[in-house]
Every structure is written in C-alpha cells, then in structure tokens.
C-alpha positions as CSV (number, residue, x, y, z in Angstrom):
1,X,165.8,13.0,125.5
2,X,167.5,13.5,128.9
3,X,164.2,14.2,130.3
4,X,163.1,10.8,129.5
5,X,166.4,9.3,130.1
6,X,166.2,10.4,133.6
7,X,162.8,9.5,134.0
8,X,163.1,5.9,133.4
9,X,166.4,5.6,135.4
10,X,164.1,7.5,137.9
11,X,161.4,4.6,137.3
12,X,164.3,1.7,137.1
13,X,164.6,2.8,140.9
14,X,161.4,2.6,141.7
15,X,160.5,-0.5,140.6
16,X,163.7,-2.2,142.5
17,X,162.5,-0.3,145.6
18,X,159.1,-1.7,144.9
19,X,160.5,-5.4,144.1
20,X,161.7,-5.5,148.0
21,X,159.3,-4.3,149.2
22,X,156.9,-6.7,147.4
23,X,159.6,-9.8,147.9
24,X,159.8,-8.2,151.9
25,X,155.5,-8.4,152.5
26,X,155.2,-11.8,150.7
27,X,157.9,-13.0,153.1
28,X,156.5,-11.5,155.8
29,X,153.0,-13.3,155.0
30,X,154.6,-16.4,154.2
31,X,155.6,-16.3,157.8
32,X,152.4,-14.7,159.3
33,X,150.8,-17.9,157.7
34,X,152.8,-20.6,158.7
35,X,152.0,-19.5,162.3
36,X,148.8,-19.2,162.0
37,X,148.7,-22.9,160.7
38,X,150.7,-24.1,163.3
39,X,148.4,-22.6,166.1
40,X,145.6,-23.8,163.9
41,X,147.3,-27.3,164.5
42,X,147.7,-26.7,168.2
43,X,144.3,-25.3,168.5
44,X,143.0,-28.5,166.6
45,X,145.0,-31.0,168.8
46,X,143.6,-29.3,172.0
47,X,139.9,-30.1,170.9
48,X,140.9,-33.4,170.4
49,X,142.8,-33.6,173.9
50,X,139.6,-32.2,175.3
51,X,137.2,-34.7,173.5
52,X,139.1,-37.5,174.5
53,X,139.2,-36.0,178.6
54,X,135.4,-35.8,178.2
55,X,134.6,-39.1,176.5
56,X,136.3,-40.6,179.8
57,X,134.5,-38.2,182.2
58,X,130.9,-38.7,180.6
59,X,132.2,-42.7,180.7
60,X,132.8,-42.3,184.0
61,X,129.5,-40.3,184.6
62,X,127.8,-43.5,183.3
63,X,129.1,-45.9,185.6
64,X,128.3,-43.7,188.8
65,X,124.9,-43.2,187.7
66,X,124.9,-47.3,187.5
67,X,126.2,-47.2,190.8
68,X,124.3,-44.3,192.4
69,X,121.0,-46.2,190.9
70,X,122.6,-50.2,192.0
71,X,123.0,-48.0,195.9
72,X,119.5,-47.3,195.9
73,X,118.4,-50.4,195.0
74,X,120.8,-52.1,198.2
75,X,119.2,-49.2,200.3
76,X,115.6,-49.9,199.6
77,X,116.4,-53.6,200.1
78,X,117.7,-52.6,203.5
79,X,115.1,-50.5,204.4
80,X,112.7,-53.5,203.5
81,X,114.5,-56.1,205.5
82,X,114.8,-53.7,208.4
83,X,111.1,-52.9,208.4
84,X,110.8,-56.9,208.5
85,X,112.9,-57.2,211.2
86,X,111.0,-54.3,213.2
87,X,107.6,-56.1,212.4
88,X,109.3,-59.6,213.6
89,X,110.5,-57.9,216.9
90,X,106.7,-57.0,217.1
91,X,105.3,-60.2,216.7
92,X,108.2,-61.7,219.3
93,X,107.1,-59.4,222.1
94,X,103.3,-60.2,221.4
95,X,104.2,-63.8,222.1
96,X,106.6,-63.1,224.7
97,X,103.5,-61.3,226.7
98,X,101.4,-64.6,226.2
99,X,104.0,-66.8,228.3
100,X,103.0,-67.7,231.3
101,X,106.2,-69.1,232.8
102,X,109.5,-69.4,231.5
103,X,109.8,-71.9,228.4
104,X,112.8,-73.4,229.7
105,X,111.5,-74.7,232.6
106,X,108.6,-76.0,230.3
107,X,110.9,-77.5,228.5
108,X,112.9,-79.1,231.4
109,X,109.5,-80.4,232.8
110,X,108.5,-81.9,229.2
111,X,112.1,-83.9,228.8
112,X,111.5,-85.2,232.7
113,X,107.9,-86.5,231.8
114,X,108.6,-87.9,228.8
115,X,111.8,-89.5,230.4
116,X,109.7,-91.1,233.0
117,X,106.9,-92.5,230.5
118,X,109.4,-94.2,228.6
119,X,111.6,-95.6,232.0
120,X,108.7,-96.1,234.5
121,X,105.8,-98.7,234.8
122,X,102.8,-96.1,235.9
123,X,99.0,-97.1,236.5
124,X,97.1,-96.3,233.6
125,X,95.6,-92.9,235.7
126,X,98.8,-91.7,236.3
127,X,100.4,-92.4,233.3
128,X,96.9,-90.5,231.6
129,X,97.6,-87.7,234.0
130,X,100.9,-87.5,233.1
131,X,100.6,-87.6,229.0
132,X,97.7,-84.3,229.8
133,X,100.5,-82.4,231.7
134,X,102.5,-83.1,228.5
135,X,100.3,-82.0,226.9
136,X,99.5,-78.8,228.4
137,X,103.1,-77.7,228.5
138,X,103.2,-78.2,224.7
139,X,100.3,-76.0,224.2
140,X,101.4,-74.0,226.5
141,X,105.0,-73.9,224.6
142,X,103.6,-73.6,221.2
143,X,104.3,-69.5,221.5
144,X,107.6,-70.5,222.2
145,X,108.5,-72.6,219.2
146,X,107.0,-69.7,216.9
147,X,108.9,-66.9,219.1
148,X,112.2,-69.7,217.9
149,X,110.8,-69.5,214.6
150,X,110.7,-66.2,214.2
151,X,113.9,-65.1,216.0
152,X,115.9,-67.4,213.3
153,X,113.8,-65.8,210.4
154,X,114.8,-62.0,212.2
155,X,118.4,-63.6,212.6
156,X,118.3,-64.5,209.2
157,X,117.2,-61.2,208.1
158,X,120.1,-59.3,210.5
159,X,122.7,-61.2,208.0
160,X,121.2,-60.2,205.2
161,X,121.0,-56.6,206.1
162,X,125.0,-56.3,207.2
163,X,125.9,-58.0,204.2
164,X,123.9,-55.5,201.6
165,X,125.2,-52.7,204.2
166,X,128.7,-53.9,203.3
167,X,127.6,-54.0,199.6
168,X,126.6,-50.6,199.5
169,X,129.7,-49.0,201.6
170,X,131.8,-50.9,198.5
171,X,129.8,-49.3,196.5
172,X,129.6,-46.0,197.8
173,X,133.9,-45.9,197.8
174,X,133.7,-47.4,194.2
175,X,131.0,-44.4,193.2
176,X,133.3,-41.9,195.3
177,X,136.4,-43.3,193.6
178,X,134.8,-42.9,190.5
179,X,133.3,-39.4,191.0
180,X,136.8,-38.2,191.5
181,X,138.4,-39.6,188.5
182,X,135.7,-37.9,186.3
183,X,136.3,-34.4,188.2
184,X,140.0,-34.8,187.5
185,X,139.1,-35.4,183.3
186,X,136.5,-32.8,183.4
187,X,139.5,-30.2,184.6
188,X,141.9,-31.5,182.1
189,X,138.8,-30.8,179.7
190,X,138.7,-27.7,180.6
191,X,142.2,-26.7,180.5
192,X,142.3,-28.2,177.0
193,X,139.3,-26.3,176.1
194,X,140.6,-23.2,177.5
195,X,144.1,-23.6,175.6
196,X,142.4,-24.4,172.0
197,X,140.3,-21.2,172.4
198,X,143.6,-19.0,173.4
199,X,145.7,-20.7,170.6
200,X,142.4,-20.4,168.3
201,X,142.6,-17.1,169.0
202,X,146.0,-16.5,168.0
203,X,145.6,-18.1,165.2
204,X,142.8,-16.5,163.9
205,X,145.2,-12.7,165.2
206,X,147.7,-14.4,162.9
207,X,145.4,-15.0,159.7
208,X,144.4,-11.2,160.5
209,X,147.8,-10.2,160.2
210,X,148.6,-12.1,157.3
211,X,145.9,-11.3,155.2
212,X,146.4,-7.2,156.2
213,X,150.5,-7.9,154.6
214,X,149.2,-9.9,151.7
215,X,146.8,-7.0,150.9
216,X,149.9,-4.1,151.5
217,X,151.6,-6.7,149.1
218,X,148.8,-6.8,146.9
219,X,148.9,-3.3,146.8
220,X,152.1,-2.8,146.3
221,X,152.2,-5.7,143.6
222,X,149.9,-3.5,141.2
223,X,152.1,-0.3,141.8
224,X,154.9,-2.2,140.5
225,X,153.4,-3.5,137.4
226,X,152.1,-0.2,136.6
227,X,155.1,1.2,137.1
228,X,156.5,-1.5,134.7
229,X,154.0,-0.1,132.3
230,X,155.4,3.2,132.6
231,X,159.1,2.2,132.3
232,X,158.2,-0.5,129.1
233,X,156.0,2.6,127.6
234,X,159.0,4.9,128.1
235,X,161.5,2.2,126.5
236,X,159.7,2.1,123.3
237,X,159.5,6.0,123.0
238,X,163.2,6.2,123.5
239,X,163.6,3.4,121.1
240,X,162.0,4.8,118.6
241,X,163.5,8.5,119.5
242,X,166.8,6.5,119.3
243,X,166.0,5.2,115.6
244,X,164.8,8.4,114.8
245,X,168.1,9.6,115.6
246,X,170.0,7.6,113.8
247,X,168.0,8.0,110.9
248,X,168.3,11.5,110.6
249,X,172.1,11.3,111.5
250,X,172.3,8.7,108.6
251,X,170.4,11.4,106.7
252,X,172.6,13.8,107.3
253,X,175.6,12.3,106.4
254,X,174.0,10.8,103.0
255,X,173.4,14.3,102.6
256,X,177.0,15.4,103.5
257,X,178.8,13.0,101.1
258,X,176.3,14.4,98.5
259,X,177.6,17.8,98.5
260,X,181.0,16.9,98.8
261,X,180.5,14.6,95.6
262,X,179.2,17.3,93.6
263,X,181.6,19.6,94.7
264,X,184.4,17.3,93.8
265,X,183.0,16.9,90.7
266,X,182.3,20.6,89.7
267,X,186.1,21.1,90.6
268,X,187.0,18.3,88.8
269,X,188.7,16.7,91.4
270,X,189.2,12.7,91.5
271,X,186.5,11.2,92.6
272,X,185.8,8.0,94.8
273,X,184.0,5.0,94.3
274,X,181.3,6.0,96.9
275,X,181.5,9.4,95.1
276,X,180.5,8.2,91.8
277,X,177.6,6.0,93.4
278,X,176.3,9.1,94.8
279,X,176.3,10.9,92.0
280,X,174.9,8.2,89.4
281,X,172.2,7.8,92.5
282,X,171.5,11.5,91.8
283,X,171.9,10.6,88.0
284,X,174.5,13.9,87.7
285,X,177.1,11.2,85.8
C-alpha cells in the first residue's frame, strides 16, 4: 500500500513536470509559427513588390522597342533623302559642265533684248536677228533652269533631312530616358526578389523549427497521457485496496462485537441493544 502510494505521488509529479513541458513546446510552436507566417507575409509582399517593379520595366521595354524600331525608320528615311540629295548634286554638276558661259550674264543679255524689242522700232532683219539670239540664250539657259530646279528639289530635301535628324535625336533622349527608368525598376526587381527569397527562406527555417517543437510536443503529449494511464490505473487499485480495507476492518469489528455479545451473555451480564441484535442475527437468543 505505501509502495503504490508512493508510486502515484511519484507519477502525480511526473505528469505536472510533463504538463509544462507540454504547455512550454506548444508555446514555443505557437511562436515558431506566427513567425514563420509573418515572414511568409513579407516574403509574399516582396513578390508582389517585385511583379509590380517588372510590369513597369517590361512596360518600359515596350516603348523603347517602339522607339528603337520608330529611330530606324527616321534613319532609313534619312539615309534615303541623303542618297537623293547625293544623286541631285550629281545631276547639278553634269549640267554645270554643259554651261558654256555664265547664266547670269545669259540672263542679263535675255532681259536687255527683250527690253529693246518691246521699247525699239527695229527693221524686220534685225528685229529677226535679235528674237534668234533670244533664242539661243534660252536654249542655251535651259541647263540652267533645270540646275534651279533641282537645287530647290535638293534644298527641299536638306530641310527634310535636319528636321527627321532632329526627330531622331528626340527620340534617341526619349529612348535613353526611358532605358534608364527601366534599369532603375529592373534593380528594385531584383532587390525585391532577392529579399522574398531570404525572408522565404526564413520562413520556411521557421516552419522547420516549428514542426521539430510540435513533434518534441507531440512526443511529449503521448508520454503524458500514458502516464495518466498509469496514475488512473493505480487509482482504481488503491481504491479498491482501500474498500477492501475497510471491509475487512468492518469485518473485524462485526466480528469483535460478536464475541463480546456472547461473552456478555454467557456471563450474564446486561446486554445492549446492538448486543441483542448480534446475537438474534446469530440466532443464540
């Protein structure tokens, strides 16, 4: 009876010690997993930080490619216009080479005839010879109108070219602009990217951690209910050593008061009411 006594006080021990210790782990878990959510949650926000930074950049991406594409285009119109202008320069000195004498003078001596056709009273031959010299210097000037010709077409041509050369300088600082923005959200991608995958990693060091004390818990969970086992097993034996006890105590003192009532009444001493039950119990009255 001491024996058992001792060994359920010895168990009543244990299973406080192992109650802490449970309670201590689940805490400790509880904590383990509410940092692991909240790098989880930082870890998640990062990605999203970074998908936003690259949505911009590949944005961004697309509109230089429009641009870098658009600057070819002014460059190849350039390049065409230019290689017009070198042809017309051609052409220009070809004619140049055919005049005889300088146009101007041509000119002057065309403005002078003319002048004195329409102011003079000239004899039909020299008024004939005078319309063939007219004529001859506008043949002779015809090179000359198309060298005018084609210098306003080339001049034409020279405008054109600054203005798309201006074009694709706006275009190249608007593609450089650009280019630059994207580099700075592909870096901030990158730095989010790198912090999701450290606190990622955390996290999933955390959710280690926690399921290592939830299984020490677990552990030490199934200890204590076997232990609880035990002690509840022991309890009923030393309840029912207890009642055996008793019973046998009650036993003996039934047994007692017996004697002494049959004693009493072999003496023929008075007897007591409990006395007399006892013996008509043991049918001896």
């Amino acid at each position: 009876m001491d024996s058992l006594e001792a060994r359920i006080s010895e168990l009543e021990q244990k299973i406080s010690a192992l109650q802490a210790k449970r309670d201590s782990l689940n805490e400790g878990a509880k904590r383990w997993a509410e940092k692991r959510d909240d790098l989880n949650t930082r870890a998640r926000e990062h990605r999203e930080e970074a998908a936003r930074h690259r949505a911009e950049r590949d944005e961004l991406n697309r509109q230089v490619k429009e641009l870098k594409e658009k600057r070819v285009e002014l460059q190849n119109q350039i390049a065409e216009r230019r290689a017009r202008i070198d042809d017309l320069a051609e052409r220009i000195l070809a004619l140049q080479r055919k005049m005889g004498e300088d146009p101007r003078l041509m000119e002057d001596r065309v403005k002078k005839l003319d002048w004195r056709l329409q102011t003079s009273v000239l004899d039909p031959g020299e008024e004939k010879r005078v319309v063939e010299e007219i004529r001859s210097l506008t043949r002779k000037l015809a090179p000359w109108r198309e060298i005018e010709k084609l210098v306003k077409e080339s001049s034409k041509l020279e405008s054109e070219v600054r203005s798309l050369v201006e074009q694709s300088k706006t275009n190249y600082k608007g593609m450089a602009t650009l280019v630059e923005e994207s580099g700075v959200h592909h870096r901030k991608m990158a730095e989010a990217l790198a912090e999701a995958r450290n606190a990622q990693a955390a996290a999933d060091e955390a959710h280690s951690e926690f399921l290592r004390i939830r299984a020490e818990a677990d552990t030490v969970h199934g200890e204590y209910v076997q232990t609880r086992s035990e002690l509840e097993a022991l309890g009923e034996e030393m309840a029912r050593l207890e009642k055996e006890s008793r019973e046998d105590v009650e036993r003996r003192a039934r047994q007692r008061m017996e004697e002494e009532a049959v004693e009493k009444l072999r003496k023929g001493e008075k007897l007591t009411l409990d006395d007399l039950r006892v013996l008509v119990r043991k049918k001896l009255v």
